[in-house]
C-alpha positions, 0 to 999 in steps of 0.5 A: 533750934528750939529751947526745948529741943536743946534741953532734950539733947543736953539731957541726951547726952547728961543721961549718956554720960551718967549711963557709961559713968554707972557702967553700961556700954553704950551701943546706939544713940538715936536708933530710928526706924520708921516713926519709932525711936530709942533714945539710947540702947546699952548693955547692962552687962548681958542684958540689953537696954533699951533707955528712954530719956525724960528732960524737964527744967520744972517738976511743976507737973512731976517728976520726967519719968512720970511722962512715960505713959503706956503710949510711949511704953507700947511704942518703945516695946514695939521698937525694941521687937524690931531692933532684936529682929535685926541683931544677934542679942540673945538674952535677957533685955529691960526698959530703964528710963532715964530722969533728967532735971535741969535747973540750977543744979543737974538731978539724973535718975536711973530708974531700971526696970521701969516697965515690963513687955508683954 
């Protein structure tokens, strides 16, 4: 397997550690549906999140969060419509984006709210 993909399942599961560990109740990983993916989706208490998960061993070119571009965002909106289309939430839901720096010690950042659906 490719170094970068193991860096982005290593930082997967520091990120799923750190959420349960902060409190929220992990419900999928991975969640799929055509070309669209969530990283991990959770409940905050009621509200359902939606986690997009951000590796990178350098922060030469910024921090990982910075990665998330409207592209992404657009895409990770999308994927939460069909998702709540299939399940039974009924409630609040937000984006949090999850920071992983691996490097010689482990940095992991929570940023909630990290961008708003139309």
């Amino acid at each position: 397997m490719a170094k970068h993909l193991e860096y982005g399942i290593q930082g997967e599961q520091l990120a799923t550690e750190r959420l349960i560990r902060e409190g929220y109740r992990i419900v999928k990983r991975n969640w799929k549906h055509k070309h669209l993916e969530v990283d991990i989706i959770a409940y905050d208490g009621a509200v359902l999140v939606f986690v997009e998960v951000k590796t990178r061993r350098s922060l030469a070119f910024g921090e990982p969060s910075e990665f998330v571009d409207i592209h992404k965002q657009r895409k990770l909106i999308r994927a939460a419509d069909i998702y709540l289309g299939g399940c039974e939430h009924i409630g609040d839901i937000r984006f949090d984006v999850v920071s992983v720096y691996l490097s010689d010690i482990v940095e992991i950042t929570i940023v909630k709210d990290a961008f708003w659906s139309n």
